[in-house]
C-alpha positions as a Markdown table, in Angstrom:
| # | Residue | x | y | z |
|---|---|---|---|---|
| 1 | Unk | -11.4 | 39.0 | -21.4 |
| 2 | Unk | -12.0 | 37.5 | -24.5 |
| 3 | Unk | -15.5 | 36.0 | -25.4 |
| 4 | Unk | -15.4 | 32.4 | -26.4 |
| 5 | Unk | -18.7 | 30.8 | -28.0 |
| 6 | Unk | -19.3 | 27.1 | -27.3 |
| 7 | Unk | -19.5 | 25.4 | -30.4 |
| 8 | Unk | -20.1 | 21.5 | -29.5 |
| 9 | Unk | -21.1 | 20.0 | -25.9 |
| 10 | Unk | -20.4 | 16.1 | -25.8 |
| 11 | Unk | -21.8 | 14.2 | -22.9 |
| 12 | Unk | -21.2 | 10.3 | -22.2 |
| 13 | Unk | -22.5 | 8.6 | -19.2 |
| 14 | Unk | -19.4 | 7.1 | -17.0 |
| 15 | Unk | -19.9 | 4.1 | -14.8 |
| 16 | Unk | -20.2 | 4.4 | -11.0 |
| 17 | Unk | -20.5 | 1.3 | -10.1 |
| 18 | Unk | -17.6 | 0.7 | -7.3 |
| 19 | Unk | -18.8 | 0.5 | -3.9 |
| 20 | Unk | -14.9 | 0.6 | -1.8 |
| 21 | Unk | -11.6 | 1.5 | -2.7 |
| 22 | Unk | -10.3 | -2.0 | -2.7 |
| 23 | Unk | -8.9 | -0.9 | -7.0 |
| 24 | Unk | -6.4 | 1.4 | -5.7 |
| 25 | Unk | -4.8 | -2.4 | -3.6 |
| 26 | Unk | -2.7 | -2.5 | -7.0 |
| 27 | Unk | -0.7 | 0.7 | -6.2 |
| 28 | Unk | 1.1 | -1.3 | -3.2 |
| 29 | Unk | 0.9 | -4.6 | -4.8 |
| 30 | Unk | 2.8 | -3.4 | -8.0 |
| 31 | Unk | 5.3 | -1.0 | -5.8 |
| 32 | Unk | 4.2 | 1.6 | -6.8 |
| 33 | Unk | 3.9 | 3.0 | -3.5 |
| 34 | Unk | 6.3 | 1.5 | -1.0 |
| 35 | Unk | 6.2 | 0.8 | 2.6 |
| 36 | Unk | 4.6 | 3.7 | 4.8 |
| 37 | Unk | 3.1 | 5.0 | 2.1 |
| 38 | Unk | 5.6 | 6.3 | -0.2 |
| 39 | Unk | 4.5 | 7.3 | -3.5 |
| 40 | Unk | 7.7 | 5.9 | -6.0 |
| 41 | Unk | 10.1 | 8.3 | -7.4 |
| 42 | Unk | 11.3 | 8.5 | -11.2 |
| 43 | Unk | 13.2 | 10.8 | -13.5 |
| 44 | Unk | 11.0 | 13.6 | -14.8 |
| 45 | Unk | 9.3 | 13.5 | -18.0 |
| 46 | Unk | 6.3 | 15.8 | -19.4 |
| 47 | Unk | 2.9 | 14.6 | -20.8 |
| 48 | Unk | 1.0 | 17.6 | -22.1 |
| 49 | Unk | 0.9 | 20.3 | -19.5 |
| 50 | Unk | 2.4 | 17.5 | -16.4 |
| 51 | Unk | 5.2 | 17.0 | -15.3 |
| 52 | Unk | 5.2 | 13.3 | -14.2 |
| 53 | Unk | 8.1 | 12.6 | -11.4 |
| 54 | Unk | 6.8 | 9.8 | -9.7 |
| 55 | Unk | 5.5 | 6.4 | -10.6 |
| 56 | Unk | 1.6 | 6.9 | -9.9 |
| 57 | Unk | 1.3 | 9.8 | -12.7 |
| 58 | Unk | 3.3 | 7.5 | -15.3 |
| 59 | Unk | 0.7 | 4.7 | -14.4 |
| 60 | Unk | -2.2 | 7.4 | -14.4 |
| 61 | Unk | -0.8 | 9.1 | -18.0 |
| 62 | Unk | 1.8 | 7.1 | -19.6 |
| 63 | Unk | 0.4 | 4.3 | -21.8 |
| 64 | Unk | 3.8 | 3.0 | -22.4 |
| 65 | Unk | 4.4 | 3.0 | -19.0 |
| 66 | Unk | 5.6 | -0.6 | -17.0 |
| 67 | Unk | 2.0 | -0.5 | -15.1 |
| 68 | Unk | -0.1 | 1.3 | -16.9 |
| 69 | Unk | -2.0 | -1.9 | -17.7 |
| 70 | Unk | -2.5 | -2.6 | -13.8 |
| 71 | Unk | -5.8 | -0.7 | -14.6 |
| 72 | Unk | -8.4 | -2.0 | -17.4 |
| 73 | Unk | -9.9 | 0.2 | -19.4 |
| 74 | Unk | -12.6 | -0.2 | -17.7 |
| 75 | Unk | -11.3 | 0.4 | -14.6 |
| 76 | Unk | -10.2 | 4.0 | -16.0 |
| 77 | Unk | -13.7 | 4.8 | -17.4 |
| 78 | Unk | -15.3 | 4.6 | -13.4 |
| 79 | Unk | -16.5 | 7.9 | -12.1 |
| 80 | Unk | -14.0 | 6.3 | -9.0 |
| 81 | Unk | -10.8 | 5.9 | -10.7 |
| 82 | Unk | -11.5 | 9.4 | -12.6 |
| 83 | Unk | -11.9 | 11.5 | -9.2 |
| 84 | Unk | -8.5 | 9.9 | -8.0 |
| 85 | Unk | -6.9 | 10.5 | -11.3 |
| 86 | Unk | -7.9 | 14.0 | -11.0 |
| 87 | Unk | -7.1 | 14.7 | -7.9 |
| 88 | Unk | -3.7 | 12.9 | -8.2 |
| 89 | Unk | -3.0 | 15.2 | -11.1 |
| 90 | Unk | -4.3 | 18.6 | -10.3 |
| 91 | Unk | -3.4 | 21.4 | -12.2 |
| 92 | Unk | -0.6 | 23.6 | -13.2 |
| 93 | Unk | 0.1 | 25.0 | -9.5 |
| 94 | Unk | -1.0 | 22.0 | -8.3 |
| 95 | Unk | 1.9 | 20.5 | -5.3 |
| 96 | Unk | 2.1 | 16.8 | -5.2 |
| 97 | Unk | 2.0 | 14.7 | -2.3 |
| 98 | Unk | 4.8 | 12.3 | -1.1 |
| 99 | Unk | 2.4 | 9.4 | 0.0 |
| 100 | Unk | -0.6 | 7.9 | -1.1 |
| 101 | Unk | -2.9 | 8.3 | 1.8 |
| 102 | Unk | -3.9 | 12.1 | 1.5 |
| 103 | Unk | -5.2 | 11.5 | -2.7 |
| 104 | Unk | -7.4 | 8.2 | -0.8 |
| 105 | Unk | -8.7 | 9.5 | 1.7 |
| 106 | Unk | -10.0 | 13.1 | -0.3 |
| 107 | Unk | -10.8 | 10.6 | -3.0 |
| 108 | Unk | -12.9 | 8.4 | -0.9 |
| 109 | Unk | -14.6 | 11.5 | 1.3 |
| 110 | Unk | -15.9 | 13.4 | -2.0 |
| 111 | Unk | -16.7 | 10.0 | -3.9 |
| 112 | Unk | -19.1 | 8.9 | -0.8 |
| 113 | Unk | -20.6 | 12.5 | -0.6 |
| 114 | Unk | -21.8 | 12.8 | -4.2 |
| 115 | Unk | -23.0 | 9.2 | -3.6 |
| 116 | Unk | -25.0 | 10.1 | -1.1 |
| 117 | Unk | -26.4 | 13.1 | -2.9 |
| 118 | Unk | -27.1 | 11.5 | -6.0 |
C-alpha cells in the first residue's frame, strides 16, 4: 500500500442547531416522496462517483435540479441535513432504499446519539 503524506487539514465549524426533523416535511410536500413513502423515480444520470436515479439525490446533488432550492444554503451547511445527505448517498457499493423512512429514522437515531454525547 502506498504511503500518502497529509499535506493540508482544513477544519470549519458546521451548525447544529436543529432540534427535530420537521426540514426533511419538504420531501413530501414537493413530491419528492409520494404516498407510503415512496422515494420518486427518474432517469439515471451520474454526478461525480453517483449514480442519481431518483429524485432525493438530484435534490441532494444536482444544483440545476427542479428542487434543489427546497433547501437553503443554510439548511445544507447543518450537521442534520449533512448526516441525512450522507447517509442518503453512501458510497460506491452503497444499495439505495425505495422509501424515505429507513434514511429518517438512522438519520434521527445517530443525530440524537451524538447529541447526547456531545
Amino acid at each position: 500500500m502506498k504511503e500518502t503524506k497529509v499535506k493540508r487539514i482544513e477544519a470549519r465549524k458546521i451548525p447544529c442547531s436543529l432540534l427535530c426533523m420537521s426540514l426533511f416535511d419538504r420531501l413530501h410536500q414537493e413530491n419528492i416522496v409520494k404516498e407510503g413513502g415512496y422515494i420518486s423515480k427518474c432517469l439515471d444520470e451520474y454526478v461525480d462517483d453517483f449514480v442519481v436515479s431518483d429524485e432525493l439525490r438530484k435534490v441532494l446533488l444536482l444544483e440545476g435540479s427542479d428542487n434543489y432550492e427546497i433547501f437553503s444554503p443554510s439548511d445544507r451547511q447543518e450537521f442534520l441535513f449533512l448526516l441525512f445527505k450522507h447517509l442518503c448517498l453512501g458510497g460506491a457499493v452503497c444499495q439505495f432504499e425505495d422509501t424515505i423512512d429507513p434514511y429518517l429514522e438512522v438519520t434521527k437515531s445517530i443525530y440524537k446519539e451524538l447529541l447526547r454525547l456531545s
